[in-house]
DRENDO-1510 file (C-alpha; in Angstrom, 1 decimal, always signed):
<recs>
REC; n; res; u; v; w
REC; 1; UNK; +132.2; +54.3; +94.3 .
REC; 2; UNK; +132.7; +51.4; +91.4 .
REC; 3; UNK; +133.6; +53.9; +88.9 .
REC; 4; UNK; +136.0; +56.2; +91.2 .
REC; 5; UNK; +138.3; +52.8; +90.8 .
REC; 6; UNK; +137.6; +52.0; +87.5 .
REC; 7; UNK; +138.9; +55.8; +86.3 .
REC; 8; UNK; +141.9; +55.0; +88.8 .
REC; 9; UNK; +142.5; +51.6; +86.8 .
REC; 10; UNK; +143.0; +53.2; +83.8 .
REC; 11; UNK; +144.6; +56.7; +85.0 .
REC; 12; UNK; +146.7; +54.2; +87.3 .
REC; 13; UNK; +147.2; +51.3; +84.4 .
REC; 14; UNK; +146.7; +49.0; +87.0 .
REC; 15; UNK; +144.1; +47.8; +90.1 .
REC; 16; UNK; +144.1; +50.7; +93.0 .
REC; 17; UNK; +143.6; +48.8; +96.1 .
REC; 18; UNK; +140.6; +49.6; +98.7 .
REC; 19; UNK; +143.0; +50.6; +101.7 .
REC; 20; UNK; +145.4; +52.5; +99.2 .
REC; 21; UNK; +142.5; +54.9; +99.0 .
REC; 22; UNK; +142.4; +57.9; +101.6 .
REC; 23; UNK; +139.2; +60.1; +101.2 .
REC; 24; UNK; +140.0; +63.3; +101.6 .
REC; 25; UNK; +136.9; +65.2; +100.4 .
REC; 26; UNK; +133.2; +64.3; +98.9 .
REC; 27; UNK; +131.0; +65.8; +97.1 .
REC; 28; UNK; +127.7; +64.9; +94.9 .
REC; 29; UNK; +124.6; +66.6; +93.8 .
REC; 30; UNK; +121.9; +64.8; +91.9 .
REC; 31; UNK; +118.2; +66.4; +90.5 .
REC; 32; UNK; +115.7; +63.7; +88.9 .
REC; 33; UNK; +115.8; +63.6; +85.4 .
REC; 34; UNK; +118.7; +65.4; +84.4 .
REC; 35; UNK; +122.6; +65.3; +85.6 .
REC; 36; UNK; +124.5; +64.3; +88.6 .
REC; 37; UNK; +127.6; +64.5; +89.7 .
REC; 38; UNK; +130.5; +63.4; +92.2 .
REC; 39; UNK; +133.3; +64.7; +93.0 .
REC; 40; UNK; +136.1; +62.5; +95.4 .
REC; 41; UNK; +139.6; +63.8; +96.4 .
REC; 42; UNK; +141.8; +61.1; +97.3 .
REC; 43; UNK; +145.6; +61.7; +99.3 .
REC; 44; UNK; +148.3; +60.9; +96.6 .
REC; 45; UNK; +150.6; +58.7; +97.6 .
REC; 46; UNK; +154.0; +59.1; +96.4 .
REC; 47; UNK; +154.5; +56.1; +94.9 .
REC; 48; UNK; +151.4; +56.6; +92.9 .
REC; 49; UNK; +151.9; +57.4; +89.0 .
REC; 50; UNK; +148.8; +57.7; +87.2 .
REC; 51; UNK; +148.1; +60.0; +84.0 .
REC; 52; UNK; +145.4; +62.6; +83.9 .
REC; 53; UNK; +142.6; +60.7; +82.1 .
REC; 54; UNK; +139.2; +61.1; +80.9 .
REC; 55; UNK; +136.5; +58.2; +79.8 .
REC; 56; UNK; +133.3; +58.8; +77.8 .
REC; 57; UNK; +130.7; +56.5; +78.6 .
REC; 58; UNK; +127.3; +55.5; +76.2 .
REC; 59; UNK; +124.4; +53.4; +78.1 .
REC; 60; UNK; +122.0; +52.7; +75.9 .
REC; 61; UNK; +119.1; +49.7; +76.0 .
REC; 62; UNK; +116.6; +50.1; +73.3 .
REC; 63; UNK; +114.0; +48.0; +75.2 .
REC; 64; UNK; +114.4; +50.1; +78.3 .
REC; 65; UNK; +115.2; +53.5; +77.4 .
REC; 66; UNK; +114.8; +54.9; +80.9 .
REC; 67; UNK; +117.6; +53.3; +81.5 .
REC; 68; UNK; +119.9; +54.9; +79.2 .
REC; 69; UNK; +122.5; +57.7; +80.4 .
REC; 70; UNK; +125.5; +59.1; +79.6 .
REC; 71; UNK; +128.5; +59.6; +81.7 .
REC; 72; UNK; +131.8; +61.4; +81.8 .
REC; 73; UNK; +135.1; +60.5; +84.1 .
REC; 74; UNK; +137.9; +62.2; +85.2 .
REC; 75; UNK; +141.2; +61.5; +87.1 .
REC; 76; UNK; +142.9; +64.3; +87.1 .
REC; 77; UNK; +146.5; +65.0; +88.8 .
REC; 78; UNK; +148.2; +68.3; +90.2 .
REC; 79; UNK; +145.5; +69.9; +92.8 .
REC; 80; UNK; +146.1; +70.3; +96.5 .
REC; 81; UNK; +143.7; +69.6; +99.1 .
REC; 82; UNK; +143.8; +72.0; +102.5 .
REC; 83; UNK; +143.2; +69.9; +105.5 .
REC; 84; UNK; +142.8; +72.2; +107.4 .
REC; 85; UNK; +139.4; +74.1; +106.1 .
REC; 86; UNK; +137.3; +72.5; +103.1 .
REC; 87; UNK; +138.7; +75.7; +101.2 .
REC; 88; UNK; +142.3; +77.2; +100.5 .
REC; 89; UNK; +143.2; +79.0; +103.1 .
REC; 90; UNK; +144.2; +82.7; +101.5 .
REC; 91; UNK; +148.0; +81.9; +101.6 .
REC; 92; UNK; +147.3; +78.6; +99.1 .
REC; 93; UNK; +145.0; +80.7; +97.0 .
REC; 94; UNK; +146.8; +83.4; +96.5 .
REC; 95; UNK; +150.4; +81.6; +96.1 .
REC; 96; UNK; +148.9; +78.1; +94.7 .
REC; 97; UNK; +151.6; +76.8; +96.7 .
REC; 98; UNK; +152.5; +72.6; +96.9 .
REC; 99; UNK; +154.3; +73.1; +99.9 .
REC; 100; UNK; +151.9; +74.6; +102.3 .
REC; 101; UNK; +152.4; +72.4; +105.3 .
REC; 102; UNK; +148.2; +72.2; +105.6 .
REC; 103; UNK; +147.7; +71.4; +101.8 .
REC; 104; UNK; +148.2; +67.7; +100.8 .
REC; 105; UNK; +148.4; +66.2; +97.1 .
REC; 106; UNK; +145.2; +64.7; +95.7 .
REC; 107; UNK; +144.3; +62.8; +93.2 .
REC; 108; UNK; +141.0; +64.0; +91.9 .
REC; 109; UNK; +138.5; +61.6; +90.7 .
REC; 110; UNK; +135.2; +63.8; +89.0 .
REC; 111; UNK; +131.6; +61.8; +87.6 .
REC; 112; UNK; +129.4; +63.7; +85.7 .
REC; 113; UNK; +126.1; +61.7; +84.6 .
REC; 114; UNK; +123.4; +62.9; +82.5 .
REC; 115; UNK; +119.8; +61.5; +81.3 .
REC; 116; UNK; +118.3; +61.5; +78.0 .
REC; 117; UNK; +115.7; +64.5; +79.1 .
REC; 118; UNK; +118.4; +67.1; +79.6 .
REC; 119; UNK; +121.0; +65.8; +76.7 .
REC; 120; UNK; +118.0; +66.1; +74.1 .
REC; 121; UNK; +117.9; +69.9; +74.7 .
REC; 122; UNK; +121.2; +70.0; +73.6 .
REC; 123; UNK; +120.5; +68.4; +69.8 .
REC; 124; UNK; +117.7; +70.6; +68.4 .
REC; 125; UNK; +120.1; +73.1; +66.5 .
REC; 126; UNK; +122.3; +69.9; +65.1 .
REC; 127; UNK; +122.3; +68.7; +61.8 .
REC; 128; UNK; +119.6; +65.2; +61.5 .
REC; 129; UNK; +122.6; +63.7; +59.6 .
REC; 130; UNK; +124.8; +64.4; +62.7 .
REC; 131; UNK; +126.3; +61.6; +64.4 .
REC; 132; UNK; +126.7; +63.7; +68.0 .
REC; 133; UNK; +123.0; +64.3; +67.2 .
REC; 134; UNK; +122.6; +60.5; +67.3 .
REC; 135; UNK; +124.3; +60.2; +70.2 .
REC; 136; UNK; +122.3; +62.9; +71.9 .
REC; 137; UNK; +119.1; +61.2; +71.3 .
REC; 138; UNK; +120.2; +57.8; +72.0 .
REC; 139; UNK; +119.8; +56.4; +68.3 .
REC; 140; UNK; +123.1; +54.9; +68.6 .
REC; 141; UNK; +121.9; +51.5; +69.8 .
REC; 142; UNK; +125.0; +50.0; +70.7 .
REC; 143; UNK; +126.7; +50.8; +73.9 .
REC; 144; UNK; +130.5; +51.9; +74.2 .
REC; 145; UNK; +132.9; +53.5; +76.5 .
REC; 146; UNK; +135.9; +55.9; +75.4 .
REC; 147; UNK; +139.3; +57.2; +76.6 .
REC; 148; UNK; +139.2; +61.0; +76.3 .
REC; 149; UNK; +142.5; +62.9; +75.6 .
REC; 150; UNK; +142.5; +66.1; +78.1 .
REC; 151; UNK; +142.5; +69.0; +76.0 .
REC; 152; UNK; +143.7; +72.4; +77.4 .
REC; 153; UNK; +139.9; +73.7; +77.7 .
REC; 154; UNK; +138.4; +70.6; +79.5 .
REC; 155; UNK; +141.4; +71.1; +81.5 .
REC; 156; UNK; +140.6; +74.4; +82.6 .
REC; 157; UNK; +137.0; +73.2; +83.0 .
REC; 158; UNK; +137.9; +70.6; +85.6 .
REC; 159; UNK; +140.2; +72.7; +87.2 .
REC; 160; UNK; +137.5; +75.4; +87.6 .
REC; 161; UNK; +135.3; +72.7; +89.2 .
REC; 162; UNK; +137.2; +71.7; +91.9 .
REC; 163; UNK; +138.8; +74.9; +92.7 .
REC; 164; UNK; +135.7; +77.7; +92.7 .
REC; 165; UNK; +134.8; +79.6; +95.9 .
REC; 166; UNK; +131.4; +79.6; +95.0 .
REC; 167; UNK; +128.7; +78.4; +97.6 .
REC; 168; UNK; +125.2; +77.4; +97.8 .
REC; 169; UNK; +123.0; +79.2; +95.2 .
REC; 170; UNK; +125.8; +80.8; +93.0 .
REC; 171; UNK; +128.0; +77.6; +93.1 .
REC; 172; UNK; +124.9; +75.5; +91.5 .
REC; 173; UNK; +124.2; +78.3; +89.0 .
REC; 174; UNK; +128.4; +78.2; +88.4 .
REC; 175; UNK; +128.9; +74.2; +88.3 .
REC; 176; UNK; +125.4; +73.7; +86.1 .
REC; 177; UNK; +127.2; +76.2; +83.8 .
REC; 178; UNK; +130.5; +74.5; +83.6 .
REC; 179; UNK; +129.5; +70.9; +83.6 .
REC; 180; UNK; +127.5; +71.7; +80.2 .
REC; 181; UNK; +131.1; +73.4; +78.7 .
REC; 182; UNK; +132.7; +70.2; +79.9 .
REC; 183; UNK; +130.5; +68.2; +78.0 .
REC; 184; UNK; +130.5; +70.3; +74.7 .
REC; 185; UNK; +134.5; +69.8; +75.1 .
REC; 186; UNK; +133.7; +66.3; +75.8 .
REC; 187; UNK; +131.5; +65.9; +72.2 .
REC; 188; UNK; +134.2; +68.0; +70.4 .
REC; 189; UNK; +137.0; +65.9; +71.5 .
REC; 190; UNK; +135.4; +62.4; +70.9 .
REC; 191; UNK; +133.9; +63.3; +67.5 .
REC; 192; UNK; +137.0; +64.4; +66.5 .
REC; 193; UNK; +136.4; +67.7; +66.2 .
REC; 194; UNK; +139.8; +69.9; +66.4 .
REC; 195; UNK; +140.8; +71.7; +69.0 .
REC; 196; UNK; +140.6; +75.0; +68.0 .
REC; 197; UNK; +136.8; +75.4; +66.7 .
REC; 198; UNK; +137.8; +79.1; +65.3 .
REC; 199; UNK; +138.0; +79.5; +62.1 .
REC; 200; UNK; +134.8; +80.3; +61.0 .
REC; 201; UNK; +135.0; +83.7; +63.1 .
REC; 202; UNK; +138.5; +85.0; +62.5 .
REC; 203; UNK; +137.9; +88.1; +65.1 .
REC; 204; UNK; +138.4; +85.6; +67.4 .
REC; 205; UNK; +141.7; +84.5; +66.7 .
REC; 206; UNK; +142.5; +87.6; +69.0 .
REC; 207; UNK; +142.9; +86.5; +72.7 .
REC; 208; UNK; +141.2; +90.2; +73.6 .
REC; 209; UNK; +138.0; +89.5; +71.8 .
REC; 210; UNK; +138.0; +85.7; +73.4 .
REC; 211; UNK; +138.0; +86.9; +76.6 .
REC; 212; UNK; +135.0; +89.3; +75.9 .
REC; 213; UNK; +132.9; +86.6; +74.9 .
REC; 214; UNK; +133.9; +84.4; +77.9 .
REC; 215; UNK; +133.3; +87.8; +80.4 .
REC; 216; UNK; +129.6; +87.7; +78.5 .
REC; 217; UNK; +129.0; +84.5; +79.7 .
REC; 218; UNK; +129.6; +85.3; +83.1 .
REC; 219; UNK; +127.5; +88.1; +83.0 .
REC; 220; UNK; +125.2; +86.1; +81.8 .
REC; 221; UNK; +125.5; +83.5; +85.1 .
REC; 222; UNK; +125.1; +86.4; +87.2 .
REC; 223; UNK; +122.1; +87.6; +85.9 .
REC; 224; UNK; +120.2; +84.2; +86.0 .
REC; 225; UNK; +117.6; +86.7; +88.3 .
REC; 226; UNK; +118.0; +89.9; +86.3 .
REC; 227; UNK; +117.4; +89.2; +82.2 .
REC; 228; UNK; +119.9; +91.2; +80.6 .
REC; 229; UNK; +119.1; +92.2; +77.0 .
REC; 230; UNK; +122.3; +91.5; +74.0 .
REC; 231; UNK; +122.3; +95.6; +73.3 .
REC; 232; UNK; +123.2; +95.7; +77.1 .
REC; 233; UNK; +125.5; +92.8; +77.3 .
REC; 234; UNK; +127.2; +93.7; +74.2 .
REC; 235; UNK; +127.9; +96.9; +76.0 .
REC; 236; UNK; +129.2; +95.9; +78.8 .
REC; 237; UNK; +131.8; +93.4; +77.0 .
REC; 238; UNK; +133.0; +96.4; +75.0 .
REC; 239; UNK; +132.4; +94.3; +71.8 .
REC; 240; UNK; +129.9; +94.4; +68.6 .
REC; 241; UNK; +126.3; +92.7; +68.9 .
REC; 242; UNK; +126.7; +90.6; +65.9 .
REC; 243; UNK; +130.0; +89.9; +66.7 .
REC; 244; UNK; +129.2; +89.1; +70.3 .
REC; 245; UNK; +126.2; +86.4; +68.9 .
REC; 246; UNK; +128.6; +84.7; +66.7 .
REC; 247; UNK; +131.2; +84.6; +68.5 .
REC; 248; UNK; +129.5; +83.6; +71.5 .
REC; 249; UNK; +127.9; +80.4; +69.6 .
REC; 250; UNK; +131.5; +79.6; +67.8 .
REC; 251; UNK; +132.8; +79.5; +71.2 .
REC; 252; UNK; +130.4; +77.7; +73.4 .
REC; 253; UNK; +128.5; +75.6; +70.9 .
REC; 254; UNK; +124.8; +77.4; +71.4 .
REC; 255; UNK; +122.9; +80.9; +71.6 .
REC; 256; UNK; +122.9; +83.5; +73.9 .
REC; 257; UNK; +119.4; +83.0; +74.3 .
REC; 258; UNK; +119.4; +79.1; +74.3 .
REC; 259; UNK; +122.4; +78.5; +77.1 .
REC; 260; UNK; +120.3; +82.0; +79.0 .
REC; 261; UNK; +117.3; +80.2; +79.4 .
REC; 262; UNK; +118.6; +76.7; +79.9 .
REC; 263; UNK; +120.7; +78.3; +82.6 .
REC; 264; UNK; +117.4; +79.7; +84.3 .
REC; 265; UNK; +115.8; +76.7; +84.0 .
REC; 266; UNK; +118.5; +74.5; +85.2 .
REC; 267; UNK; +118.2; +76.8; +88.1 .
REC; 268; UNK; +114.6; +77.0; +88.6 .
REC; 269; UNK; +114.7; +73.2; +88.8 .
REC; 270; UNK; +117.1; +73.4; +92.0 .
REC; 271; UNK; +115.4; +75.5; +93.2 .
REC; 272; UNK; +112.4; +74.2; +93.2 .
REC; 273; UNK; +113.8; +70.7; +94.4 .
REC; 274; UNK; +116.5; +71.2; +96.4 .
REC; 275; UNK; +115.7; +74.5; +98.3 .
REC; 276; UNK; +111.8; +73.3; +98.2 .
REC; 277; UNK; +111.0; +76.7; +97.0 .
REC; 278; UNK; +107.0; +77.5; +95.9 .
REC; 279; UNK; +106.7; +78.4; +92.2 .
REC; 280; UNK; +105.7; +82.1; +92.7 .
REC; 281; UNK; +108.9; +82.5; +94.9 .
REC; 282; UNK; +110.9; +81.1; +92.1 .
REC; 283; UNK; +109.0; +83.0; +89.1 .
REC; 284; UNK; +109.9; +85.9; +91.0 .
REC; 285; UNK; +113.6; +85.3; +91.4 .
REC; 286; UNK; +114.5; +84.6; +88.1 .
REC; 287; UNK; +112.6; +87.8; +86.7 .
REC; 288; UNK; +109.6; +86.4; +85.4 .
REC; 289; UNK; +106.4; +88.9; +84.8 .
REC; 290; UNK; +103.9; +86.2; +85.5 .
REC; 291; UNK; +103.8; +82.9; +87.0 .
REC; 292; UNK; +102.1; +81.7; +83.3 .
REC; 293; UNK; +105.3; +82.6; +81.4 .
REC; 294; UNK; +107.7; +80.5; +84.0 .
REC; 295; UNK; +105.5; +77.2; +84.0 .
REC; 296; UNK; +105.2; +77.8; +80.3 .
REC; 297; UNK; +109.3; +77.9; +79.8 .
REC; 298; UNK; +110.1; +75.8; +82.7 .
REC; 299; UNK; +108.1; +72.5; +80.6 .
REC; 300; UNK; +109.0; +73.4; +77.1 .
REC; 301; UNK; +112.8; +72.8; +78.7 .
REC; 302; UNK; +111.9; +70.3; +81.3 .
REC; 303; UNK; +109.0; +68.0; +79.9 .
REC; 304; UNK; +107.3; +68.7; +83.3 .
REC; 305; UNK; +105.4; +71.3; +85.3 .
REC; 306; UNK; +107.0; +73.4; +87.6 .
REC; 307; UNK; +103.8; +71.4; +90.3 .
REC; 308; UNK; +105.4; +68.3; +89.1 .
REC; 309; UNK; +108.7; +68.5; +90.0 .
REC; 310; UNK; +107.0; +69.7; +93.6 .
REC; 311; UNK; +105.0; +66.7; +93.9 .
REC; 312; UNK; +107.8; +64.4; +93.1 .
REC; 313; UNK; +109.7; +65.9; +95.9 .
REC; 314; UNK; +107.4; +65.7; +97.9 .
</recs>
């Protein structure tokens, strides 16, 4: 819990003490070789007055590079925890209501970590003369820590991390999807990249065509066991195929096809760890023709076969 008072420090300007902290809710995931994260809601106390803040943390050791990571930090103000379910009841969700008599103000303290194997997925399409590229891959040999500025779309990430219904399978598939748009915000923000990232495609300076793109990617999410095809999803978004590709990597950074399959993968690796599924079960699931193709995929994106990660868990 070091870094849940180190964000409240800073957020806070000043120490948080132990017994000022009230644990309302916990939550933490964490695969091998890839990300974790945490997620701890703490009662706010009225006399508390800490900003909404973000950190960006670089670990790198050059002699020891299994040791090097990444991390991102949040404190974020302005939620409401129910105490009486571990979801909003229907009255807070559909009003959003502070004054519930079950809901309590939170301060919410989020930790997203992530290891060299899954960032260096993210750098192939970069520039080599890129300095997020260099960042991605480690190269950087100095380690450094950050203060992020919130912009309005990590924002509206974080807020859609700790307020989703989504359980079980469609909540990993939803969080492992939104974590990666957190930290493409993350990137943009630190490298000083502005906030609006639009101009190249001017179509998208309308707020209708924006949202198509944004409904593609959720059909994408929800079709992590059915491959859709870009005729089809263009289709279904109402909107032009080349228009829906360029706009779609404008908006979130990569292709259709890339953040597709990284999304399956990401998947097939919970799958296979945390629901200790064999790997014909999860070939099948995610729409695979033969058990080949998915081993094949699954260790171009992981380094790893899908027996490996098996064995490990083992």
């Amino acid at each position: 819990m070091a870094y849940s008072t180190d964000i409240l420090a800073i957020a806070h300007k000043q120490q948080v003490l132990a017994e000022d902290l009230e644990l309302l809710h916990h939550k933490e995931k964490q695969i091998p070789g890839t990300w974790s994260y945490q997620i701890q809601r703490y009662r706010r106390h009225s006399y508390w007055n800490a900003e909404d803040t973000g950190v960006f943390v670089y670990h790198v050791e050059p002699d020891q590079p299994e040791r090097n990571y990444m991390e991102l930090r949040f404190c974020v103000m302005g939620n409401g925890y129910c105490v009486e379910k571990e979801m909003d009841c229907d009255q807070c969700r559909m009003s959003r209501s502070m004054h519930c008599e079950h809901k309590t103000p939170t301060v919410d303290v989020l930790n997203f970590r992530f290891e060299p194997a899954h960032l260096s997925q993210f750098a192939k399409g970069m520039k080599a003369s890129d300095a997020t590229q260099d960042i991605m891959q480690f190269r950087t040999t100095s380690s450094f820590t950050r203060i992020l500025p919130l912009c309005g779309k990590m924002r509206t990430s974080i807020d859609s991390l700790l307020n989703h219904q989504y359980t079980d399978t469609f909540e990993n598939i939803f969080v492992n999807a939104q974590t990666q748009i957190l930290l493409l915000y993350s990137m943009e923000c630190m490298m000083g990249v502005k906030e609006e990232p639009m101009i190249a495609c001017k179509f998208l300076h309308n707020e209708a065509d924006r949202e198509k793109i944004t409904m593609a990617r959720e059909i994408l999410i929800e079709h992590i066991g059915d491959p859709i095809t870009i005729k089809e999803l263009s289709r279904k978004v109402a909107i032009n195929e080349c228009y829906l590709k360029k706009g779609f990597k404008e908006m979130f950074g990569t292709t259709i096809f890339d953040f597709y399959q990284n999304q399956r993968m990401e998947h097939a690796r919970y799958l296979l760890y945390e629901k200790g599924l064999s790997v014909s079960e999860v070939s099948a699931m995610l729409g695979y023709s033969s058990i080949s193709h998915f081993s094949t995929a699954f260790k171009k994106h992981t380094g790893i076969k899908p027996c490996e990660l098996l064995i490990r868990n083992g």
